[in-house]
C-alpha positions in Angstrom: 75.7 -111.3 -111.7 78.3 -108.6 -111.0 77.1 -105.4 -111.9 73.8 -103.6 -113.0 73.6 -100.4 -115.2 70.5 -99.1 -116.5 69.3 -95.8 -117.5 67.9 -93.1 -114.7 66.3 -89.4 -115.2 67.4 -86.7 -112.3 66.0 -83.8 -111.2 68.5 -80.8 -111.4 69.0 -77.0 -109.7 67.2 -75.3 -112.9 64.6 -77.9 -112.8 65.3 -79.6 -116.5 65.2 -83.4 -116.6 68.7 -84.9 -116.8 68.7 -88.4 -118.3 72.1 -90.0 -116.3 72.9 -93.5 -115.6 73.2 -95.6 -112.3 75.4 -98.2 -111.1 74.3 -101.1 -108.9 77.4 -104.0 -107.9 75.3 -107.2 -107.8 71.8 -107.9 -106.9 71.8 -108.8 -103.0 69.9 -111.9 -101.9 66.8 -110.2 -101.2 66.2 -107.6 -104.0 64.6 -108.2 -107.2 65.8 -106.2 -110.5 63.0 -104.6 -112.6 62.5 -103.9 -116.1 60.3 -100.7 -115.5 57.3 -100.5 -118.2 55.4 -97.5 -116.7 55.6 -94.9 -113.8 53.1 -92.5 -112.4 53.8 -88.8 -112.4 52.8 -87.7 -108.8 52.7 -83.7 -107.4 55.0 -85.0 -104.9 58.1 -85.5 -108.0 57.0 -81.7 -109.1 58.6 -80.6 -105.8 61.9 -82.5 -106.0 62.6 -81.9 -109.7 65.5 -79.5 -108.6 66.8 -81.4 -106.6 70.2 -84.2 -107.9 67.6 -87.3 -107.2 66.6 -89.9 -109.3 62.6 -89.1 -109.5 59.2 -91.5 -109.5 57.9 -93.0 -107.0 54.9 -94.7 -108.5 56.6 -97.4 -111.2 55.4 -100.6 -112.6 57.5 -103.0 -114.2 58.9 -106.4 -115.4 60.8 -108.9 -112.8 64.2 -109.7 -115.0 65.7 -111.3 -112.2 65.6 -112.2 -108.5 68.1 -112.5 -105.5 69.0 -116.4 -104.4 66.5 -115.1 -100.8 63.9 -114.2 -102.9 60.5 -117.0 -103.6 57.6 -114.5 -103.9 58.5 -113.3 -107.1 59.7 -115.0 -110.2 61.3 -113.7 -113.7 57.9 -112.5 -116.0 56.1 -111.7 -113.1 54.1 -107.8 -113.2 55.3 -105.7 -110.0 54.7 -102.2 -108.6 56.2 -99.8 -105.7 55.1 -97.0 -103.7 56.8 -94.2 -101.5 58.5 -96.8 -99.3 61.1 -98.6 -99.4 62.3 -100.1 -96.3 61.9 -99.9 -92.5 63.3 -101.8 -89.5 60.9 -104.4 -89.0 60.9 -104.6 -84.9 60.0 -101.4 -83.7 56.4 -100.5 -82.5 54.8 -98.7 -85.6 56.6 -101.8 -87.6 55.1 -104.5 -85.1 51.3 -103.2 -85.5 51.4 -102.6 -89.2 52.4 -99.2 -88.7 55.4 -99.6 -90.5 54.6 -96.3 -92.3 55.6 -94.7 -89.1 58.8 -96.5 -88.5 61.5 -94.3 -87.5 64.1 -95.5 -89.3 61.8 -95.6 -92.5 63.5 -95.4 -96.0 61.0 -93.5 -98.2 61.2 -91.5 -101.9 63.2 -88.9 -101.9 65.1 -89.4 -98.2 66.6 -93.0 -99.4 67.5 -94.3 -102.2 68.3 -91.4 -104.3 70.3 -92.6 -107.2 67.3 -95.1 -108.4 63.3 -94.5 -108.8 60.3 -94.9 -111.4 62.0 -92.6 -114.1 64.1 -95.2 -114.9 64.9 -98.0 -117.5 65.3 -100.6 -114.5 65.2 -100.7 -110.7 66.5 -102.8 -108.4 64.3 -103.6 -105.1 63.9 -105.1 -101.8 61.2 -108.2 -102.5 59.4 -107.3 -99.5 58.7 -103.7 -100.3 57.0 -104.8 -103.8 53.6 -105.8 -104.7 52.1 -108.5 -107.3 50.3 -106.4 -109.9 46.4 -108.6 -110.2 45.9 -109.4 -113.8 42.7 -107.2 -113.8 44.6 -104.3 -114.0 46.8 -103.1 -116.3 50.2 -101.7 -115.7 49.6 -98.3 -117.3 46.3 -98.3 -114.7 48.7 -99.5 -112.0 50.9 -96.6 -111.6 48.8 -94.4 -110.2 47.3 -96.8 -107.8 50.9 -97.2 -106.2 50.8 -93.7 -104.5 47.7 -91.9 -105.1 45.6 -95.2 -105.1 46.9 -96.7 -101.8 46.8 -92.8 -100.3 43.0 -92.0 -100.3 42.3 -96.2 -99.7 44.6 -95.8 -97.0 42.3 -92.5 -95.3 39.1 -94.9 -96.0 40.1 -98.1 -94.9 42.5 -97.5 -91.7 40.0 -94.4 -90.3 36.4 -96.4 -90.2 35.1 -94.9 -93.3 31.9 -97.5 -93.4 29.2 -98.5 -96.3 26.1 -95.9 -96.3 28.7 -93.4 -94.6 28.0 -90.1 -96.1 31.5 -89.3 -97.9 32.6 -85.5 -99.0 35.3 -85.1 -101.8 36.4 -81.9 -102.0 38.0 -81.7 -106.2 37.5 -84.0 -109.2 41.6 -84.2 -110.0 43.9 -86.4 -109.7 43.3 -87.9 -106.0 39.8 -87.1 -106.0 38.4 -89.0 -109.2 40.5 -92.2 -107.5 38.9 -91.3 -103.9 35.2 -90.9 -106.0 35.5 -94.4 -106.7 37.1 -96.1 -104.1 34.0 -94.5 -101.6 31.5 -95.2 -103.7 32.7 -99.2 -104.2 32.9 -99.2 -100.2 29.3 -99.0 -100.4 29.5 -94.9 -99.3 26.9 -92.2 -100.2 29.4 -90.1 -102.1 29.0 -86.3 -102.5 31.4 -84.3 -104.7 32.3 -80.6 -104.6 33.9 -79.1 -107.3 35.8 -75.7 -108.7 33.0 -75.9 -111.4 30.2 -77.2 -113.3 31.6 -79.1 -116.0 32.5 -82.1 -113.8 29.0 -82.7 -112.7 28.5 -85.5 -115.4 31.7 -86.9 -115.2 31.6 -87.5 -111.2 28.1 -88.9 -111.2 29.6 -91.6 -113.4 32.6 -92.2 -111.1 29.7 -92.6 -108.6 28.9 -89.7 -106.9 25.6 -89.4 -105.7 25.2 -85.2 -105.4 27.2 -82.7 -107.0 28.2 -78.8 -105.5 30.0 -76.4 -107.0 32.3 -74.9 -104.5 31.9 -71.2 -105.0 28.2 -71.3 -104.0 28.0 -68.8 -101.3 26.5 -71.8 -99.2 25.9 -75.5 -99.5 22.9 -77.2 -99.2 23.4 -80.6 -98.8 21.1 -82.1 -97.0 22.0 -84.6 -94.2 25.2 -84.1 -92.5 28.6 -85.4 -93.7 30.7 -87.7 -91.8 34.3 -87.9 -93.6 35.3 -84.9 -95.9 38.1 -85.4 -98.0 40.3 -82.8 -99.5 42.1 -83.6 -102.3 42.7 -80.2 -104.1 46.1 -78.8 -104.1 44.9 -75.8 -102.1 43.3 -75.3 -99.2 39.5 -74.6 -99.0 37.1 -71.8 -97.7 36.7 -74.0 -94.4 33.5 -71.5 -93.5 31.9 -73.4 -96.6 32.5 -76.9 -95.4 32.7 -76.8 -92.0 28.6 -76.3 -91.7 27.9 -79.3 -93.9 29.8 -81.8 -91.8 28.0 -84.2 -88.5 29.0 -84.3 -85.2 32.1 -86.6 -84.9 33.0 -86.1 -88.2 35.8 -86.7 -89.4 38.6 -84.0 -92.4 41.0 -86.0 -93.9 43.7 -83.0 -95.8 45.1 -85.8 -98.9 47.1 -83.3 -100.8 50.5 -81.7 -99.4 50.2 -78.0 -99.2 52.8 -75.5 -98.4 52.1 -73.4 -95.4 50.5 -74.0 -92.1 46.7 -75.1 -91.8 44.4 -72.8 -90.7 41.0 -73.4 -90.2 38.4 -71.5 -87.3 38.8 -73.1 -84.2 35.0 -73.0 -82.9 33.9 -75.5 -84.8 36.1 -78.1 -84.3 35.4 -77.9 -80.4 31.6 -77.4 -80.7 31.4 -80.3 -83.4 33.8 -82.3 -81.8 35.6 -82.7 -85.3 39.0 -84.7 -86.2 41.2 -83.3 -88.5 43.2 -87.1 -89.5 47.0 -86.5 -91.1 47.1 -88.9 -93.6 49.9 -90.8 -95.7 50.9 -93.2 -98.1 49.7 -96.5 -97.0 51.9 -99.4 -95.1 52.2 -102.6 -97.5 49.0 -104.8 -96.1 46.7 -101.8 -96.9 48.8 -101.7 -100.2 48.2 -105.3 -100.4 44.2 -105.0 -99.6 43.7 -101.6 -102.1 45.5 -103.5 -105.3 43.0 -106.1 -104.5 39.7 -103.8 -103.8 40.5 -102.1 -107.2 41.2 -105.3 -109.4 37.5 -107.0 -108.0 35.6 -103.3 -108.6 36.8 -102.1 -112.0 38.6 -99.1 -110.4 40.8 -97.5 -112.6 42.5 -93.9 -113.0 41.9 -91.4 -115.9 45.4 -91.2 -117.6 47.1 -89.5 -119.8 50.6 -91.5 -121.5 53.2 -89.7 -122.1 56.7 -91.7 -123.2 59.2 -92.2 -120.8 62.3 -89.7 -121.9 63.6 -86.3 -121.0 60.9 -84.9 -123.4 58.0 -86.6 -122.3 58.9 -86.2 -118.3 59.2 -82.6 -119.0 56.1 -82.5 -121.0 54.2 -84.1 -118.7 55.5 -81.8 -115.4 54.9 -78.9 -117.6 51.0 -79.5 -118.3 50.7 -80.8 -114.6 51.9 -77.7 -113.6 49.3 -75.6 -116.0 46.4 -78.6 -114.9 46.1 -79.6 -117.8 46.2 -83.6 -116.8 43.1 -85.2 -116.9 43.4 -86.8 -114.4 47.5 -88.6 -113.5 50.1 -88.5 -115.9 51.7 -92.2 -116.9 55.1 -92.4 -118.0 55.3 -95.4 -120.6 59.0 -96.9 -121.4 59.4 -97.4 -125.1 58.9 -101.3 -126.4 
């Protein structure tokens, strides 16, 4: 094979989608080429959609073809790829399946650039892909491949345990995904939302109790161990901080601007642990696709198609929240 082209969309300065075209020589031993079928619209492509970057991060597609290296995947076969993309392989973090933390990680956005899930094809490193189970579908696989392994990621790698009681802080786009993925994990799941409305809706995800956050105190009942915060801004921590046991545990999903403040008493007297959190390394990746195919867990979507118009469409009710929950970009037949 001597050369790939295939069709790419690129942020820009002003912010409109630029539909451009990328070049690849040959496919090297070890990468697999990728007829992409569906990608997942993530907040994290809202903040680089002025920037001259091929955008996506959570894509889905067709092998076409594999390197002469490659025997886990075969031509036909249903793939998927997260936020990374490479790493060294022999340093520490890499060694104990930290590889997230490698220092010489290639990730979205900081490698890479001229390829990504907006995209007609991609061309991969086999290692850094993942076997999509038959149980789920691609459009419901998109979202898995950032958001998904994120929040399984928190629960499984920080000892979230069955009958742990679990706090999600937002019904959106992370936290309808984290409702289920506790509440599968055998938790005692309790929800706190901007609102009423959701009340019906997260009892059926599997929530157990349901707050609205704007009442001037919650009454929950027995302690919570691990609160997740999966809204795009920070919360009232005097609110939250009163519900939560000794020991336990704040997990802060969602990347917002600005430094994190929260009262400082608590944490000491409480002994609290605020856990940084990030996309997952690939045998959590592995263990989530698996977790969600035997459970029936699957985002709320909405499909939009995979052009200039429907990327800017999408980004443009995203940014009024008007998703319900993640956004899937779906490549014409």
């Amino acid at each position: 094979m001597t050369g790939i082209d295939f069709t790419v969309f690129k942020g820009s300065p002003t912010g409109k989608i630029v539909e451009s075209k990328t070049h690849k020589e040959s496919l090297k031993p070890d990468e697999v080429l990728l007829k992409i079928t569906h990608a997942g619209l993530c907040g994290t492509d809202q903040h680089y959609k002025t920037e001259d970057m091929v955008l996506g991060h959570e894509g889905v597609g067709v092998v076409q073809q594999v390197g002469s290296q490659v025997t886990a995947f075969k031509v036909g076969d249903r793939a998927g790829w997260g936020f990374l993309h490479n790493t060294c392989g022999h340093c520490d973090e890499c060694l104990n399946a930290n590889e997230f933390f490698c220092p010489e990680r290639a990730t979205y956005a900081h490698s890479n650039t001229d390829q990504g899930a907006f995209a007609s094809h991609a061309v991969w490193k086999a290692a850094f892909l993942f076997h999509i189970p038959d149980a789920i579908s691609s459009s419901d696989a998109a979202p898995l491949m950032c958001a998904g392994a994120t929040i399984f990621n928190a629960m499984y790698s920080y000892n979230v345990r069955p009958a742990d009681r679990v706090g999600i802080i937002g019904v959106g786009g992370l936290g309808h995904i984290a409702i289920q993925f506790a509440a599968k994990m055998g938790c005692e799941v309790v929800v706190f939302s901007g609102s009423d409305h959701k009340r019906e809706e997260a009892r059926s995800l599997g929530a157990k109790e349901f707050y609205t956050r704007n009442a001037n105190k919650h009454e929950t009942g027995k302690p919570i161990k691990h609160l997740f915060v999966t809204t795009s801004h920070l919360p009232d921590w005097n609110l939250f901080l009163s519900v939560l046991a000794p020991n336990a545990t704040i997990y802060p999903i969602t990347v917002s601007h600005g430094d994190l403040v929260i009262p400082y008493t608590p944490i000491i007297s409480k002994g609290l642990t605020i856990q940084g959190i990030f996309c997952a390394s690939r045998g959590v990746q592995v263990k989530m696709l698996r977790f969600a195919a035997i459970h029936g867990i699957k985002p709320i979507t909405q499909e939009f198609p995979l052009t200039v118009e429907g990327i800017e469409e999408a980004m443009a009710k995203l940014d009024r929240g008007e998703i319900r929950y993640r956004a899937v970009l779906v490549a014409g037949r």
